[in-house]
Phi, psi and omega in degrees: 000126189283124179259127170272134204201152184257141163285140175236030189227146171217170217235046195235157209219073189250167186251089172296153152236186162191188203247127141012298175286002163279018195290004202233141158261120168312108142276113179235119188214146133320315187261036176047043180288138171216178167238142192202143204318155144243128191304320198269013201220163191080191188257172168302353170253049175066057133097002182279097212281185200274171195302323202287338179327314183301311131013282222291299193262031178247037147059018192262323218120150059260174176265151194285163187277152178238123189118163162332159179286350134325304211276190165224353193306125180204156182206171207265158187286312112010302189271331182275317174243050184263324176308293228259299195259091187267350184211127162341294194243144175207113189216130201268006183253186169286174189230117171268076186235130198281326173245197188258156186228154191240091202233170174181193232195127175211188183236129174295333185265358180214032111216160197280154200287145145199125198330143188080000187301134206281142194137192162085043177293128139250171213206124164244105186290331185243192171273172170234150190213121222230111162284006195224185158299158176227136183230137141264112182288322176269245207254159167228125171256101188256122147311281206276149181338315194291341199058211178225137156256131175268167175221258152354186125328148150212152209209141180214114182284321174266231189254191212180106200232119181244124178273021157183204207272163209251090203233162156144202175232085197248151171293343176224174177197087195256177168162123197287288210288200168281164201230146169217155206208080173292076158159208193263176196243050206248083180230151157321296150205160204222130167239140196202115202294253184330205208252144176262065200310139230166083187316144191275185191081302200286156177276109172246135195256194167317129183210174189225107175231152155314299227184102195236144209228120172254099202239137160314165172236127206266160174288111174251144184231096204273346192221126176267116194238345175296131196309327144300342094028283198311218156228125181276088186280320178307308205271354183257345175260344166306301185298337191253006156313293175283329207236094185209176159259044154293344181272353189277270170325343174086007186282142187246130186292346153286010207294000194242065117271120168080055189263142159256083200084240199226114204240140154224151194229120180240139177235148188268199181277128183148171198265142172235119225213140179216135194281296185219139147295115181205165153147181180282359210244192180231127174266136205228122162242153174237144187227119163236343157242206180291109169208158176237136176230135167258131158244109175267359161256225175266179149270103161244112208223140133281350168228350186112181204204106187253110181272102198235061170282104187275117172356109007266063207298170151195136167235156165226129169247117190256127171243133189261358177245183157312140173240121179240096176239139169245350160266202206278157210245153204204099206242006169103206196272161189245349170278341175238083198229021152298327184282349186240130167206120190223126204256122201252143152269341182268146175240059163247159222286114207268124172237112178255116174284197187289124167103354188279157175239154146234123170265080188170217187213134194231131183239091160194106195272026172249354185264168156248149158258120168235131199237091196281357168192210203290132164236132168271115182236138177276134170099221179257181163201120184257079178186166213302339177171146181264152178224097207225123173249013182218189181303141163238144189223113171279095191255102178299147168259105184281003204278004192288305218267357165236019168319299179303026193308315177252053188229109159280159167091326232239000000 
């Protein structure tokens, strides 16, 4: 039986540095939460971190591994996810939506967000069907056979490649760019600033195009969903089980289990490893330099969970279990959120209540999101199907796709 559980995590990926004398992990708990070596983490040099660390955390490498605690395949955390998040929105199932949806676009790191900015691409492997508006600020790539059925307004700010047919009744229908449309065209009236690709045999109904072209049309597959594909987040937190600086800092991987009342964990620059976050109580991590953190179980929580990465804080978070916060959720800043990236391995049903922002970029392409009303979110989402009963708004950080700047060797 699939457990319903809130996402909690955030992610970021700005390139901070820091110093030797940053060596240390904090535990300030009440209930005498402390840190302490782990028998399961570091290298053979007594606690001393590995050469490559200074590397690491001045945003150069070394890079994280992608694959099983086997494998040697490897790449820098920058370049994987500059890879995985090319669209606002991604979903490797069909897109269903009962309210309206919204996506556009900034750069975080050089402006403050403001509503409507060009951008913001989505990507549907099935079809999509929409009862409310729909505004795309980039481009929208529907997969299935099935296309989209409109309801609404409907608006694509870039191009527009739909893998079967374009039907409904929306009071509008625009797409600035080009349109490539594999099926019929049934619509009231459909406008379209470029060229109108149409397959010939199909019904094409009114349109207003720059150019209209009876051409095949090819089948797109907008979200790499496929199992060769994937990002292996199980197998990049196996490795990092064994391959971690907990022994450099003295963090014992358990210090977050059985929290009570209220526990924080501030962590420096370096790879980290926890087996799980649990108690009835509430947890706060602080990110002040460049870190990856494996959390290899759940997340349980009873009071919340704050995530604060602070300038030039960065993090990458991989979670390999279920996450359950039943207090309030504290997901970092909405002005940089190209800095938060975070990787689920599980495919239970991810519950976002009303009113939550995720500030950040979220990969889990086996959950559904479920949106129990309206969300508003900064950065991205990547999964398996959206479950939305109110408006959903997506504001992309484009500053995502140049995660990889400085990542050299790989």
């Amino acid at each position: 039986m699939n457990r319903r559980w809130t996402l909690a995590v955030l992610l970021a990926a700005s390139m901070g540095s820091c110093t030797r004398g940053d060596l240390v992990a904090t535990v300030q708990s009440p209930d005498a939460g402390h840190a302490g070596s782990s028998s399961d983490a570091g290298g053979p040099d007594g606690g001393e971190p590995a050469a490559d660390w200074e590397a690491y955390c001045a945003g150069r490498g070394p890079p994280i591994v992608v694959g099983d605690a086997e494998t040697d395949s490897q790449v820098c955390s920058g370049r994987l996810a500059e890879r995985t998040f090319r669209h606002a929105l991604c979903t490797c199932e069909g897109l269903a939506l009962g309210a309206s949806l919204e996506t556009d676009a900034f750069h975080g790191t050089s402006e403050r967000y403001q509503p409507g900015g060009a951008g913001g691409d989505v990507g549907v492997n099935g079809a999509l069907s929409a009862n409310d508006a729909v505004s795309v600020g980039g481009s929208l790539r529907i997969g299935g056979a099935g296309g989209a059925q409109l309801g609404q307004t409907f608006r694509v700010g870039e191009a527009l490649h739909c893998g079967g047919p374009l039907t409904g009744n929306p009071v509008s229908a625009t797409v600035v760019g080009d349109a490539r449309i594999r099926g019929d065209v049934a619509l009231p009236a459909l406008r379209v600033g470029g060229v109108l690709m149409v397959p010939a045999g199909h019904v094409l109904g009114p349109v207003d195009a720059a150019e209209v072209r009876r051409e095949p049309v090819d089948p797109v597959i907008p979200c790499a969903c496929d199992a060769a594909s994937q990002v292996d987040v199980s197998g990049l937190i196996a490795r990092h089980v064994l391959d971690n600086d907990n022994a450099a800092i003295g963090l014992d991987a358990t210090a977050m289990e059985d929290i009570e009342g209220e526990r924080a964990l501030e962590l420096p620059c370096g790879r980290f490893h926890l087996t799980r976050i649990t108690g009835t109580g509430r947890a706060t991590l602080t990110i002040r330099a460049r870190t990856a953190l494996f959390v290899e179980d759940v997340v349980d929580l009873g009071e919340g969970l704050s995530v604060d990465v602070q300038a030039p804080g960065a993090l990458d978070l991989f979670l390999g279990g279920a996450v359950a916060v039943a207090g309030p959720l504290t997901l970092g800043a909405t002005a940089t959120p190209s800095r938060v990236r975070v990787y689920v391995a599980g495919s239970n049903v991810l519950a976002l209540s009303a009113g939550s922002i995720l500030a950040g970029n979220l990969y889990a392409p086996h959950a559904v999101l479920s949106l129990s009303g309206g969300a508003e979110v900064f950065g991205s989402v990547f999964v398996r199907q959206v479950e939305a009963s109110g408006p959903l708004r997506l504001h992309y950080d484009a500053d995502i796709r140049d995660a990889g700047a400085e990542c050299t060797g790989d």
